[in-house]
C-alpha positions as CSV (number, residue, x, y, z in Angstrom):
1,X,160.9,125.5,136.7
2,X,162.5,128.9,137.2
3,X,162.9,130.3,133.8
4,X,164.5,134.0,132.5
5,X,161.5,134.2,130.4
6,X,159.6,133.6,133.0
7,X,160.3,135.4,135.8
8,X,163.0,138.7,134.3
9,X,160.7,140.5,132.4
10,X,158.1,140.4,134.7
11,X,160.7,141.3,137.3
12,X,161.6,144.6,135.4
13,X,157.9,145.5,134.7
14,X,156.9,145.2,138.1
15,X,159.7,147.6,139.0
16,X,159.1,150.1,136.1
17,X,155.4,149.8,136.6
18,X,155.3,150.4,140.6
19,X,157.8,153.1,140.0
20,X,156.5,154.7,136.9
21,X,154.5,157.4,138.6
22,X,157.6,159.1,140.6
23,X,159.4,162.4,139.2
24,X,158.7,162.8,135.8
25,X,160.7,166.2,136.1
26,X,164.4,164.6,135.3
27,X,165.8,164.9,132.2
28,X,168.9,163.1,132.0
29,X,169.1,159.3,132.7
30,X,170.1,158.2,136.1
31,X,172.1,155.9,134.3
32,X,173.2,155.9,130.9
33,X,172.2,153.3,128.1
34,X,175.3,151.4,128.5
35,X,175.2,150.7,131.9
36,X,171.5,149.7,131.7
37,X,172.5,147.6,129.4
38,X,175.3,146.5,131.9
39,X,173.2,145.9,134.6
40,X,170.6,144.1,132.5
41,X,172.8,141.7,131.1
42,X,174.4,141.2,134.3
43,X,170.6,140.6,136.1
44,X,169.9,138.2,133.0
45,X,172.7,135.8,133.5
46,X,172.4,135.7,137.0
47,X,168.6,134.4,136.3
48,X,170.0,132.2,133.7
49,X,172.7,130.5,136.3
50,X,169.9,130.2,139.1
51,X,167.8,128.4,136.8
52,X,170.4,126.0,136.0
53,X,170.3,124.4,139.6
54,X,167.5,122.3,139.9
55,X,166.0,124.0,142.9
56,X,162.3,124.7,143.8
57,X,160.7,128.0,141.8
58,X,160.5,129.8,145.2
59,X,163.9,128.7,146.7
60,X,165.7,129.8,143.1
61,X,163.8,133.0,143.6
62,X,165.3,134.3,146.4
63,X,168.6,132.7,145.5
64,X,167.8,135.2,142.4
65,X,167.3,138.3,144.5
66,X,170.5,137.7,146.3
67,X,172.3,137.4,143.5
68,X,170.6,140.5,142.2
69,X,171.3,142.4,145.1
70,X,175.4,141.8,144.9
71,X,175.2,143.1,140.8
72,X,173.5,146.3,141.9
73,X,176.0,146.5,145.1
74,X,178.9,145.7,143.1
75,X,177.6,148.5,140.4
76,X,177.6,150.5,143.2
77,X,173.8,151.3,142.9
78,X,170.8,151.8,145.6
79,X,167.5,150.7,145.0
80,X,166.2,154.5,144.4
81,X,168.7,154.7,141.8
82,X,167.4,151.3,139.8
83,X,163.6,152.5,140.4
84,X,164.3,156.0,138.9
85,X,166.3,154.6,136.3
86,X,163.8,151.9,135.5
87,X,161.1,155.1,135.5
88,X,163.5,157.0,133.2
89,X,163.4,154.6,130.7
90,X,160.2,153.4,130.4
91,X,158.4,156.3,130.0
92,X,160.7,156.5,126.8
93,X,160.0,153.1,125.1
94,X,162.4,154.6,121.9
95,X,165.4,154.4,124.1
96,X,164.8,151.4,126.4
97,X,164.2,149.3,123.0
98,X,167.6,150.3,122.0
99,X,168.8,148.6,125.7
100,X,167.1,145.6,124.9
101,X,168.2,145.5,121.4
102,X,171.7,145.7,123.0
103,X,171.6,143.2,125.6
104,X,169.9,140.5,123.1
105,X,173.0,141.3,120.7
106,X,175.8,141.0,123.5
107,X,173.8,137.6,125.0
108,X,173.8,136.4,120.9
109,X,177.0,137.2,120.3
110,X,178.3,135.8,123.7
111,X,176.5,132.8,122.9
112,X,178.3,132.4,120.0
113,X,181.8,133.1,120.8
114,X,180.9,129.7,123.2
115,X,180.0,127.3,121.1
């Protein structure tokens, strides 16, 4: 079964990890810490509502980049962008703990708030 687990992280570390070796000269984030953490948690909950249909891991998956696609469109990003951004941050683990750190407090406190 398509999980977020399963397939997000991996996702993101593919990204950050084939884009990693790119422009190390930029100093300033191509996007700042609170719309990573925008986009993330956007990108998470989009997994999360794919793998609620009860569709075939490959068929959810491409429903998943779709969906993925219209966040970053709607955000008004390109894929350079995401790929430089993902770069930024992962060659500073300090700062892209504090995104995750943030998005697993919003998707707590969200998930609170619902019950």
């Amino acid at each position: 079964m398509f999980s977020m687990r399963n397939t997000a992280i991996p996702v993101f570390l593919i990204l950050f990890l084939s884009f990693s070796c790119g422009d190390e000269s930029s100093k300033s984030a191509p996007l700042t810490r609170d719309e990573m953490v925008n986009l993330m948690m956007k990108v998470y909950l989009a997994e999360a509502r794919t793998s609620l249909l009860a569709l075939p891991k490959d068929t959810a998956y491409q429903i998943f980049l779709v969906r993925q696609d219209r966040i970053m469109r709607q955000m008004g990003l390109s894929d350079s962008t995401l790929r430089i951004a993902y770069s930024y941050y992962l060659e500073r683990p300090a700062e892209l703990e504090a995104i995750y750190d943030a998005i697993i407090d919003s998707l707590s406190l969200r998930e609170q708030r619902s019950r």
